[in-house]
C-alpha positions in Angstrom: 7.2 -48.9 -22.2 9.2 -46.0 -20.6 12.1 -46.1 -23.5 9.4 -46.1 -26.1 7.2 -43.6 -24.4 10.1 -41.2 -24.5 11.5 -42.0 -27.9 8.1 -40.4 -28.8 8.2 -37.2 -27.2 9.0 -34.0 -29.2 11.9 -33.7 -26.7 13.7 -36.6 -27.6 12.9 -37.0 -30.9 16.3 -35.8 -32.4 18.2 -38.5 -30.2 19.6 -41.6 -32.2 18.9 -45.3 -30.0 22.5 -44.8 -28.8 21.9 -41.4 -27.1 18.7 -42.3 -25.9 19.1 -45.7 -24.2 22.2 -43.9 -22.3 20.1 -41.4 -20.9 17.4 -43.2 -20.1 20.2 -45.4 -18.1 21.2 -42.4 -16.6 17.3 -41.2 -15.3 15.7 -42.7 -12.2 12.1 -43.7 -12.2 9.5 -41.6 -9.4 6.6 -42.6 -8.3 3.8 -40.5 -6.4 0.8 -41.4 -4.9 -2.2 -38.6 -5.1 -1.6 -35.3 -3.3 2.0 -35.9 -3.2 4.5 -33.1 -3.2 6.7 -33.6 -6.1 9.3 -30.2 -5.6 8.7 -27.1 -3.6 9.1 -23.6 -4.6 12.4 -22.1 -3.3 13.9 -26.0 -2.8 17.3 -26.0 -5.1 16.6 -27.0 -9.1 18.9 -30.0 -9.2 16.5 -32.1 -11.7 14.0 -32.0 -14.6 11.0 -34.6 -14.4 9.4 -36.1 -17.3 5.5 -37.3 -16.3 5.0 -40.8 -17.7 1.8 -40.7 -16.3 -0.9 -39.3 -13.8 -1.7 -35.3 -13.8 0.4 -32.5 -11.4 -1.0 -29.1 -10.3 2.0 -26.4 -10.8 1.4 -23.7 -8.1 2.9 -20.5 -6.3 2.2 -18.7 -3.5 1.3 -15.1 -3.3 1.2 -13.8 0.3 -1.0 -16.3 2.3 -2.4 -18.2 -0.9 -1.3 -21.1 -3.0 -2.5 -20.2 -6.8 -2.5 -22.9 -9.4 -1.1 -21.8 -12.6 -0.8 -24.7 -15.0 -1.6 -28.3 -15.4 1.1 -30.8 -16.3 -0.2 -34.2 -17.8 2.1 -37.3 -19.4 4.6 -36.0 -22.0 5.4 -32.8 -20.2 8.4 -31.8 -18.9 8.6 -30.3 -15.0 11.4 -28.0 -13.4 13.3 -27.2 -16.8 13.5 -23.3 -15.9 14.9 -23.5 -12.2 17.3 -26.3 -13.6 18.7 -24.4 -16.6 19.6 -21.1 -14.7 20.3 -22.9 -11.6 18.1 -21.1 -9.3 16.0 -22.1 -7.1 12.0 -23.7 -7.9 10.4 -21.0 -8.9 6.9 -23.3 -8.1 5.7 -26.2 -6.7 4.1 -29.3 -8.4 1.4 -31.6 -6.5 0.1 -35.1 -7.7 -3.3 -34.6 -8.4 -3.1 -38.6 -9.0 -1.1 -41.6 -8.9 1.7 -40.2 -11.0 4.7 -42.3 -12.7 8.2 -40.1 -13.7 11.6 -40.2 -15.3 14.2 -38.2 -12.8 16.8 -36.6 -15.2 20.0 -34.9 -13.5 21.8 -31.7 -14.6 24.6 -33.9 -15.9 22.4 -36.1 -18.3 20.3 -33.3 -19.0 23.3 -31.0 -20.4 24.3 -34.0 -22.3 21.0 -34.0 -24.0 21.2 -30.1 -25.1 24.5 -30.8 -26.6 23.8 -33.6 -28.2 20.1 -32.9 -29.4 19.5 -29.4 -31.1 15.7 -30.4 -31.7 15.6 -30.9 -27.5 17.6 -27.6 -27.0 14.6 -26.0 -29.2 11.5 -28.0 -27.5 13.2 -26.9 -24.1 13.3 -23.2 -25.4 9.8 -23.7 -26.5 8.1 -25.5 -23.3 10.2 -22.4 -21.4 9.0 -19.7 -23.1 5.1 -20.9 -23.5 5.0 -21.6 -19.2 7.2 -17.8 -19.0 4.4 -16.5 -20.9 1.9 -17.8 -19.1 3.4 -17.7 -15.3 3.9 -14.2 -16.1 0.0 -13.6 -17.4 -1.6 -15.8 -14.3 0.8 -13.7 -11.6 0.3 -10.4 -13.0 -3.6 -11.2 -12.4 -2.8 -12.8 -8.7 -0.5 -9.7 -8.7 -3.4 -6.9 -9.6 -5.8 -9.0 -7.3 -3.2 -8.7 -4.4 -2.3 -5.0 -5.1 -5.9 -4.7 -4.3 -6.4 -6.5 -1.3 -3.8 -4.4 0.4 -5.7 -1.2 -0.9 -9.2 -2.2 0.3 -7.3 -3.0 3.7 -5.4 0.0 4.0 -8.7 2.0 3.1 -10.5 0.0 5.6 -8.0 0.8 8.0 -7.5 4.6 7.0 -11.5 5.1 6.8 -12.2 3.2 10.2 -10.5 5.9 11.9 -12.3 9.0 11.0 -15.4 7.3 10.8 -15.1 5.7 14.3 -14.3 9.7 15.6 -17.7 11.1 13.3 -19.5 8.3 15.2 -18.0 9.1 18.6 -18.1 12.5 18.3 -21.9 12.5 17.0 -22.9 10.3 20.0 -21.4 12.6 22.4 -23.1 15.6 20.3 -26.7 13.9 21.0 -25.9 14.7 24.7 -24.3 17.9 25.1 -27.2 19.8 23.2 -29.6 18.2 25.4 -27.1 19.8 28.1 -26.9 23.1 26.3 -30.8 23.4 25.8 -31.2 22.4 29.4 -28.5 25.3 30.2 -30.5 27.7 27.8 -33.7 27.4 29.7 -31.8 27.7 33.7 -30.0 31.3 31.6 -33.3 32.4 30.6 -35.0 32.2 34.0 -32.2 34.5 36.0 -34.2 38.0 34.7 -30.9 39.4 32.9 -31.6 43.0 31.7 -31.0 44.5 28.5 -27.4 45.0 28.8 -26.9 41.7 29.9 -29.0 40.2 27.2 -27.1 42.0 24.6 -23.7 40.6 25.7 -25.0 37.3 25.8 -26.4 37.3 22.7 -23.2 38.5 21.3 -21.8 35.2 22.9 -23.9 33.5 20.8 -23.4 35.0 17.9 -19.5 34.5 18.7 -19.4 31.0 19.0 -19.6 29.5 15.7 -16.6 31.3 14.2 -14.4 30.2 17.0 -11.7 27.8 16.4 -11.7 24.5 18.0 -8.9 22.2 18.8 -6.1 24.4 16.9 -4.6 26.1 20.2 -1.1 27.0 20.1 0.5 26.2 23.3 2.4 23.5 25.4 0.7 20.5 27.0 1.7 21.9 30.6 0.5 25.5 29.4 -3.3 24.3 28.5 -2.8 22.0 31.9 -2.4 24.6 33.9 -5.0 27.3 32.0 -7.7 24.5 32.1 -7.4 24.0 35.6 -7.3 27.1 36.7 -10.7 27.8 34.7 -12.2 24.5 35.9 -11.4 26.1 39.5 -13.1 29.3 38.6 -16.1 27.7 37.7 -16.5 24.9 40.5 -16.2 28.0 43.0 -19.1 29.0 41.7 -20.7 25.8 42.2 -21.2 24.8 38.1 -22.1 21.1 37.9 -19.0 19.3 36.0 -17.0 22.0 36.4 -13.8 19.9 35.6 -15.7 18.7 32.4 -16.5 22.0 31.0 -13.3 24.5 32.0 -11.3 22.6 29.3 -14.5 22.9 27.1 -14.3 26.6 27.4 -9.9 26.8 26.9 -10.5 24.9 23.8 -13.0 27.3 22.4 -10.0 30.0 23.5 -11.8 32.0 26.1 -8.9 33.0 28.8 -9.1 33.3 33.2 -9.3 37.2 32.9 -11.9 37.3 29.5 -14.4 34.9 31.7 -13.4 37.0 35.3 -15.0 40.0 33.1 -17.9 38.0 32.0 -19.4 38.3 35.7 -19.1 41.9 36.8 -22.1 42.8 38.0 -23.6 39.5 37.9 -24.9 37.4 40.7 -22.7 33.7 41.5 -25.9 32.0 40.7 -26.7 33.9 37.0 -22.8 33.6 36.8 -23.1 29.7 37.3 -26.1 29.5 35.3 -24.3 31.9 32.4 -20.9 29.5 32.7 -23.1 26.5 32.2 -24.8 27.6 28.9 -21.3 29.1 27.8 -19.5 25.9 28.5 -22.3 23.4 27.0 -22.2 25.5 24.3 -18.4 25.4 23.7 -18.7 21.5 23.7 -21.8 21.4 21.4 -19.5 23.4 18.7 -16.3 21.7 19.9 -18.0 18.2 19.0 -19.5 19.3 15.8 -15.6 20.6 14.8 -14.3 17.1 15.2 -17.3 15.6 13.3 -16.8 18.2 10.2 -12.8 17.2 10.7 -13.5 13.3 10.5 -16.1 14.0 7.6 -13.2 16.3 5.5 -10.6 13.6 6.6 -12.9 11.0 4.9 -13.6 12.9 2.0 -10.0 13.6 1.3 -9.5 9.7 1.3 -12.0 9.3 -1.2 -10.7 12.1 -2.9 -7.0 10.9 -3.1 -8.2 7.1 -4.2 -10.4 8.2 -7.0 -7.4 10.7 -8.6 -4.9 7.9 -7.7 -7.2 5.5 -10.1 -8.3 8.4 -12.4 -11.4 6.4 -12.4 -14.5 8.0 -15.3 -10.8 9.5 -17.3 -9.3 8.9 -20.6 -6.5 6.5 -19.5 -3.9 9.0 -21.1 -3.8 12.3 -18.8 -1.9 15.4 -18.7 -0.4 14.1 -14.9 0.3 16.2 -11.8 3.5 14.5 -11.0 3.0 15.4 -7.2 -0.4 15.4 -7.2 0.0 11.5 -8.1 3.0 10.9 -5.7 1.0 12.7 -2.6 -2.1 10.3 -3.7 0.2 7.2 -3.7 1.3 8.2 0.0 -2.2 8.4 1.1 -3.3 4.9 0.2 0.2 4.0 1.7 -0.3 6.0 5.3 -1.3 2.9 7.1 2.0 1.3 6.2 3.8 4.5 7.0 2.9 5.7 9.9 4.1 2.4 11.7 7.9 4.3 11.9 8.4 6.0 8.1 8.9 9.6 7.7 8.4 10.9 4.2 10.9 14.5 3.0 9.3 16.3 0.3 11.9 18.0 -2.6 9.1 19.3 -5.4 10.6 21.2 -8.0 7.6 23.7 -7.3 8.0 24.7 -11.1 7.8 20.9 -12.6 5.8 20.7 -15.7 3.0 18.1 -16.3 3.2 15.5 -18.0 1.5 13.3 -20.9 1.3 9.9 -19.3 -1.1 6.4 -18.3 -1.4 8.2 -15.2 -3.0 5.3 -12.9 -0.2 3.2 -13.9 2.2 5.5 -13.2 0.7 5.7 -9.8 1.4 1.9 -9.6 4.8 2.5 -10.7 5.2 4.9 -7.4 3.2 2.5 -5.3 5.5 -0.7 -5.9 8.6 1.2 -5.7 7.5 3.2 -2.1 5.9 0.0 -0.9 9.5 -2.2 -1.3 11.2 0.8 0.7 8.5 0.1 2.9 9.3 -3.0 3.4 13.1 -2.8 2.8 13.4 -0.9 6.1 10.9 -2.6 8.0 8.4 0.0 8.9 10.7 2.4 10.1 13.2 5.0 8.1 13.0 7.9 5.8 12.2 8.3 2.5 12.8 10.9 0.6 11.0 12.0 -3.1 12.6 14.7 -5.2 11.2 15.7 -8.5 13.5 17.7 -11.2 12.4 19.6 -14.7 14.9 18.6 -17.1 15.2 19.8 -20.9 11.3 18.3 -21.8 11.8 15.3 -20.0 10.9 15.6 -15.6 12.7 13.4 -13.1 11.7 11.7 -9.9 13.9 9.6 -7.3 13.0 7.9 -4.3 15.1 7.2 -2.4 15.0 5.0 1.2 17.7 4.3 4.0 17.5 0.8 4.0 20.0 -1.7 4.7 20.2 -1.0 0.5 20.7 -4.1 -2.6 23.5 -5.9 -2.8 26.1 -5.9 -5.6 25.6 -9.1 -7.1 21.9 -8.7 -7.5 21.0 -5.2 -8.3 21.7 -5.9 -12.1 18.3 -8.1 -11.7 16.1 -6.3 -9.7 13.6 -5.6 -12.9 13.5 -9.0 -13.9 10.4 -11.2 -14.0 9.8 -13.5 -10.7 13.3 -12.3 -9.1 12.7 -11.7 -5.6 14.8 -11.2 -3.1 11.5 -11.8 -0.5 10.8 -15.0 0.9 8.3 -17.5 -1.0 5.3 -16.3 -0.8 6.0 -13.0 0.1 6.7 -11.4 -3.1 6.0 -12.8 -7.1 9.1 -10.7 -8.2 6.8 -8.8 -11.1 6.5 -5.4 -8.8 9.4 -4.2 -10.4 8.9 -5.9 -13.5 5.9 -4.3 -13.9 7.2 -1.2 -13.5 9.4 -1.1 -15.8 7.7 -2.6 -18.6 5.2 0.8 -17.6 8.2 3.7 -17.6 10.3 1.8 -20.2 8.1 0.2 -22.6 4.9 2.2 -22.4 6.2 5.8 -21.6 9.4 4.8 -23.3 10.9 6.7 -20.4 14.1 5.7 -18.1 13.5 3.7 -14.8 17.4 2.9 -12.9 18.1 2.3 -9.5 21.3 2.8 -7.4 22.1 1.3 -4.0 24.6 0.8 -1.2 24.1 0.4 2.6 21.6 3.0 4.1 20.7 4.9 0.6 18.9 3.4 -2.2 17.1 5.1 -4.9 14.8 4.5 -7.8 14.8 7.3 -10.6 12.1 7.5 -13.0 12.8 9.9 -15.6 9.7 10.8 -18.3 9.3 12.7 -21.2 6.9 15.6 -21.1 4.9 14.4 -23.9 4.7 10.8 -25.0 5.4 10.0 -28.4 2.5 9.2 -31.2 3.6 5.5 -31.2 3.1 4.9 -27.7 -0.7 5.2 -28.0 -1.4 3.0 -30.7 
């Protein structure tokens, strides 16, 4: 039944008996019982299957999921691709069902090519129809992944600020109860006019002081806190050590608060302190919950240009606006050892682009340095005005590409990340952006410690590229 089932098949059709009965000599019969792992992605492409029966699940893995992207049923052929260009599986195939197949080598296959040119063109067909659709499922699994990391990154970014606002406003609820506690003890020490004034110009003061922004050493502010805590605990304020560095922060000096008690008794000079103090951390608290509110804002800010969300997809683009952007959705990855050098052309013109895909374009490409130097190394991004056309390299010191493999760095599913780890489109992708739909120039040179990526775009895209 095998012989006659094949002689049917689109890719055996051009064979003559003679041809076929010697390759059908040459195959080996498989059998697989349901759930069965018929190849694995990465395992060495050393045969092509042809399913006599049952159904198989084609999958690949993108980071910690398995995604199925075809179905193979009798009549199809399995593994062609990875056994043409020798490479590795570039998926895996599961029995869904008890499954029969026909085990073909390189040797017999090759034969068959030679000997067949209707088989060399149903190969060429089968390729290019699963190329095409591989491509289409793991561009998907790729956008869905891309976004994943964002929301975590975000999540991680947002926690941060919003974890301080929440601190900081819990801490807030107390210290004005302290500070209108304070106000009430100041108010009952019978101050006279004088007095009243200067304290009122206290008051007036302390809004427009700046909080946490002092300039001086770590042993410096030691040393002037403590010598202020000591001030005020000889005067017998409650939580002296609390609120002396309360009172540094807010920038009031040893000498500036010695002055503050001329003429005053030690108890309306505890009783002053107190307020002063309370009040310094009431203003101090609500600086670091306006800081963790701008911090979040700026996120927002920096995701919604990075995505031009409510825009026309074609924009006149801020180059650097669009690269600073990218490095803010990437901070959570970069702050784990990577420094970032700025080189802006400060006179670099804007430019007509797809500017969210751009922004992917600078996200794939910072991302693999990322990764290429393991959380920790430089990278640097220059940007150049050329004649009408603007420039931009990143570059990384990573252990760089090598030789025999950077010629293929922007092909589809070539990776040179472990399965599962990468789909090998990143740079695909990119390309097919810069070259194909900003018919710009994307090239990348490498060698130990210094690779770089150089986008180069034209100021204005042309009329055909928006069609």
């Amino acid at each position: 039944m095998s012989r006659e089932f094949l002689a049917q098949l689109p890719l055996f059709a051009g064979l003559d008996e003679t041809h076929l009965d010697r390759l059908y000599s040459m195959a080996e019969t498989v059998t697989l019982q349901a759930g069965e792992l018929l190849m694995e992605e990465g395992s060495p492409g050393d045969a092509l299957y042809v399913a006599l029966s049952g159904r198989f699940d084609v999958s690949k893995r993108s980071g910690d999921r398995e995604i199925v992207i075809a179905a193979c049923s009798p009549g199809e052929m399995i593994g062609e691709i990875s056994l043409l260009d020798q490479s590795p599986r570039t998926a895996s195939v599961r029995a869904v069902e008890p499954a029969t197949l026909l085990k073909i080598s390189r040797a017999a296959f090759e034969q068959l090519l030679m000997r067949s040119p209707d088989a060399a063109l149903a190969v060429l067909r089968t390729v290019t129809a699963r190329l095409r659709n591989t491509e289409l499922m793991l561009r998907q699994s790729e956008k869905m992944a891309a976004l994943g990391t964002l929301s975590a990154g975000l999540a991680h970014e947002l926690n941060n600020p919003a974890a301080a606002v929440r601190r900081s406003s819990d801490q807030l609820r107390e210290s004005i109860a302290r500070w209108q506690k304070a106000a009430v003890a100041l108010n009952l020490q019978g101050f006279g006019v004088e007095q009243l004034n200067r304290i009122n110009t206290l008051r007036e003061a302390l809004p427009g002081r700046v909080f946490g922004h002092l300039e001086m050493d770590a042993l410096t502010r030691s040393d002037i806190e403590a010598a202020v805590s000591e001030e005020l605990e000889s005067l017998g304020v409650d939580e002296a050590w609390e609120l002396g560095p309360a009172l540094v922060e807010a920038g009031f000096t040893l000498p500036e608060l010695e002055e503050m008690t001329e003429a005053l008794s030690a108890e309306q000079a505890r009783a002053l302190f107190e307020w002063l103090a309370t009040g310094c951390s009431v203003y101090a608290l609500l600086s670091e919950v306006t800081q963790g509110a701008d911090r979040i804002s700026e996120i927002v800010k920096a995701v919604k240009q990075y995505s031009y969300l409510d825009q026309a997809p074609v924009q006149l683009v801020d180059l650097h606006e669009g690269l600073d952007n990218t490095l803010v959705i990437l901070k959570h990855k970069l702050k784990q050892g990577v420094t970032v050098r700025k080189e802006y052309d400060p006179l670099l013109p804007r430019v007509e682009a797809y500017a969210s895909e751009l922004n992917q374009v600078w996200t794939n490409i910072i991302d693999n340095a990322i990764d290429a130097m393991q959380g920790h190394g430089e990278i640097v991004i220059r940007t150049r005005g050329l004649d009408h056309r603007v420039q931009v390299e990143i570059s990384d010191n990573g252990p760089g590409i090598p030789p025999e493999i950077l010629s293929r760095v922007f092909e589809a599913f070539y990776t040179t990340k472990a399965p599962g780890v990468g789909t090998g489109l990143g740079l695909h992708i990119s390309y097919n952006i810069i070259v194909q739909k900003h018919f710009g120039d994307i090239s990348v040179q490498s060698k130990p410690g210094q690779t770089t990526f150089t986008v180069t775009l034209a100021t204005t895209l042309p009329s055909r590229s928006r069609e």
